[in-house]
C-alpha positions in Angstrom: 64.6 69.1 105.2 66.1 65.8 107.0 66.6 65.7 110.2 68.9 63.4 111.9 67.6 60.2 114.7 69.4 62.2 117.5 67.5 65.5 116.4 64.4 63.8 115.5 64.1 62.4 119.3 64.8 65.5 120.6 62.2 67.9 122.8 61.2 70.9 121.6 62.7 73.9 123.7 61.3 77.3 122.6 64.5 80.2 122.1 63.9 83.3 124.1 66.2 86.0 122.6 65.2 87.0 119.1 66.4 90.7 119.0 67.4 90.6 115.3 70.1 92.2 112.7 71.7 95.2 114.0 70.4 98.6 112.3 73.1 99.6 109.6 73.3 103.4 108.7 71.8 103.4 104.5 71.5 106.3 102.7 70.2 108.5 105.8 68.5 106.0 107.8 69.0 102.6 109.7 67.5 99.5 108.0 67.9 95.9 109.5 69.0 94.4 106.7 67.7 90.8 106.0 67.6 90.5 102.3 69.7 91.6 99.5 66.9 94.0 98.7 67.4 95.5 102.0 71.1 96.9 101.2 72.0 100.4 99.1 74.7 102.7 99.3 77.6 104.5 97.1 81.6 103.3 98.2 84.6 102.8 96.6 87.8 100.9 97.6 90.6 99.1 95.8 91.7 95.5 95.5 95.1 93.7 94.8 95.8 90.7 92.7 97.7 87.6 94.2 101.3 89.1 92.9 100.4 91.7 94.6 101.6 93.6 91.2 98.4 95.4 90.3 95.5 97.3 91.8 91.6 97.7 90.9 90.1 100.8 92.0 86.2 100.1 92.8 83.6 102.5 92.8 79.7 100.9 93.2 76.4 102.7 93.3 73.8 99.9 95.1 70.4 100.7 95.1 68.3 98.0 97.0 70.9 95.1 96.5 70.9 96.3 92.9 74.2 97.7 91.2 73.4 100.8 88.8 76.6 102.5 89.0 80.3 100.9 88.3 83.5 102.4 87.7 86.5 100.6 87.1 89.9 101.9 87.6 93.0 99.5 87.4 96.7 100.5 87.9 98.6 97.2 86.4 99.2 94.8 83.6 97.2 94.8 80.3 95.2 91.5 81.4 94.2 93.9 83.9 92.6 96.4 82.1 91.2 94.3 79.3 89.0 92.2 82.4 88.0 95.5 83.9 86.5 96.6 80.5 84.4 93.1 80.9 83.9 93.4 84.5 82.2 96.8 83.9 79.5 95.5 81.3 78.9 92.4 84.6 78.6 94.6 87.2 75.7 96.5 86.3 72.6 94.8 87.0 73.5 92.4 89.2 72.8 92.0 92.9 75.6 92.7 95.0 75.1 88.7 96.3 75.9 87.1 91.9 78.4 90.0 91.6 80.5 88.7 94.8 80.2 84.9 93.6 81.3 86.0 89.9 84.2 85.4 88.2 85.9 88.9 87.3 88.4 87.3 85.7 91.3 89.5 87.4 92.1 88.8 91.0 92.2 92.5 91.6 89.1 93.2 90.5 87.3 90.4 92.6 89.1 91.2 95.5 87.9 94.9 95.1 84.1 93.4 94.8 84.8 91.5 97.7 85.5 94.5 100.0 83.0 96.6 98.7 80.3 93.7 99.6 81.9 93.7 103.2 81.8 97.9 103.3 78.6 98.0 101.9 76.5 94.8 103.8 78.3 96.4 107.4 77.0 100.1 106.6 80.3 101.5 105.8 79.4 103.2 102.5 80.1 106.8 101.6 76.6 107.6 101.3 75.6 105.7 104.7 74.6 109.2 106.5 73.7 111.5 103.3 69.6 111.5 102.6 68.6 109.4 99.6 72.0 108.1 98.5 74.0 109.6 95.6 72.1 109.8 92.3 73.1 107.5 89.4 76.4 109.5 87.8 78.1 110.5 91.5 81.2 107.5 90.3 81.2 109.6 86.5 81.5 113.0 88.5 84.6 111.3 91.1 86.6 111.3 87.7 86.0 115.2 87.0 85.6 117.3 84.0 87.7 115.3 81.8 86.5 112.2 82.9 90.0 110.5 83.2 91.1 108.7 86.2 93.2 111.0 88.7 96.6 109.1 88.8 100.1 110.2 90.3 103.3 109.0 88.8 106.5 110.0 90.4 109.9 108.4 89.4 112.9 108.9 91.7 116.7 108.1 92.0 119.0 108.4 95.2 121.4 109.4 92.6 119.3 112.2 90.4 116.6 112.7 92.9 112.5 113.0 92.2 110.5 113.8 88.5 106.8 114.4 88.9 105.6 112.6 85.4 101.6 112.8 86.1 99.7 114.3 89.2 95.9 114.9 89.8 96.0 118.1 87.7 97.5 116.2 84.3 100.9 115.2 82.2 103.5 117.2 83.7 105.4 119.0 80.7 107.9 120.7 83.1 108.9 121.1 87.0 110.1 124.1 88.7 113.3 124.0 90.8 114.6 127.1 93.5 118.0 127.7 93.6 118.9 124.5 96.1 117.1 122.4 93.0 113.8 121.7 95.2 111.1 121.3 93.5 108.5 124.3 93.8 106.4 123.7 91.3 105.3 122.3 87.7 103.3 123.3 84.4 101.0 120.4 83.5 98.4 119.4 80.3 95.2 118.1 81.5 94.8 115.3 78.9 91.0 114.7 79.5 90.9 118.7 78.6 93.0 118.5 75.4 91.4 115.8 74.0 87.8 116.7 73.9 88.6 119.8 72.4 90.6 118.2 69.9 87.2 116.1 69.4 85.3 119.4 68.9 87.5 121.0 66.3 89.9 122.9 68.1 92.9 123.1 66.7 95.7 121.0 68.5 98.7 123.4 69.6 95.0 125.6 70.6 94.2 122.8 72.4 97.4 122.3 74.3 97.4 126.0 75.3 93.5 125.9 76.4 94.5 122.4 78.8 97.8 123.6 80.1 98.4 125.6 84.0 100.2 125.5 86.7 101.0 124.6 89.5 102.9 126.2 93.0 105.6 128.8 92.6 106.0 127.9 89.3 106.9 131.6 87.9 109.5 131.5 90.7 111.7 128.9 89.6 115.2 129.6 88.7 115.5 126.7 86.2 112.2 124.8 84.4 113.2 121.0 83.9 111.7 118.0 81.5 110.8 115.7 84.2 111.2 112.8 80.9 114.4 113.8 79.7 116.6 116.3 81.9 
């Protein structure tokens, strides 16, 4: 350590207040966090790139300062996705302190890191007043049976009005409308569904059958649309 003349000449004067970190709630309990070890927590939270044209959904499982659990949802372009599929073999492993100060390659992604390390360092986690954390697998469970990503697409036209395409449930096949042409409801295929049957040896129209509901007053409609083509 060097010390500068001015500081080297200086008398010592002893500092009386020395109260320390603030407690932060972690997984049940409040620590006073002063190392990277110190820090664990499950959160999720999104990020933008500098476009603003695309979005990274984050989800992190920290156990003391360590990352176990990533999941790595982007809504965007293809550069996107492709740097979240690297950004997911990264992130595991790594302290929350090297995976703030590395290079994600997308924007959105790294600003997703960089919230999560501001949420999760300040106590603002998910898991900040639940016992013992989440176990390893709560970010695999957020996506559900199917494990697919829950993603709504809605298209709309002042001219032609609103068509559902995708919601939570799956790929909307058809809407409902009353008799004022509101929408009431929909019939959907849960994709996620479908497909690992298809894996399993079901047959595919089976398949289609086994994955497909609905949703709302569906059976009430006067008139069942194609969202895609009607």
């Amino acid at each position: 350590m060097i010390y500068s003349t001015e500081i080297e000449n200086m008398c010592l004067v002893h500092k009386g207040a020395n109260h320390g970190p603030a407690p932060i709630p972690e997984e049940g309990k409040w620590v006073k966090a002063k190392e990277v070890g110190d820090i664990s927590g499950f959160t999720h939270g999104i990020g933008w790139c500098a476009p603003q044209q695309g979005c990274c959904k984050l989800t992190l499982n920290v156990k003391e300062g360590i990352i176990e659990e990533a999941l790595v949802e982007t809504l965007g372009c293809s550069g996107m996705t492709h740097s979240a599929a690297m950004a997911g073999e990264i992130l595991v492993g790594k302290t929350i302190l090297e995976a703030l100060n590395t290079d994600l390659v997308c924007d959105a992604i790294n600003t997703a890191m960089r919230e999560l390390f501001l949420q999760i360092v300040y106590g603002r986690t998910q898991s900040a007043f639940s016992e013992g954390g989440l176990q390893i697998g709560a970010g695999l469970e957020d996506l559900g049976k199917g494990h697919r990503s829950q993603v709504g697409t809605i298209y709309s036209t002042k001219a032609k009005g609103p068509r559902y395409l995708e919601l939570t449930e799956g790929y909307i096949t058809e809407i409902g409308l009353d008799d004022d042409d509101e929408i009431i409801g929909y019939k959907y295929i849960n994709l996620g569904i479908m497909l690992d049957q298809i894996k399993d040896g079901v047959d595919p129209f089976k398949a289609i059958d086994n994955a497909t509901g609905q949703y709302g007053r569906f059976d009430d409609a006067t008139k069942k649309i194609d969202p895609r083509s009607e």
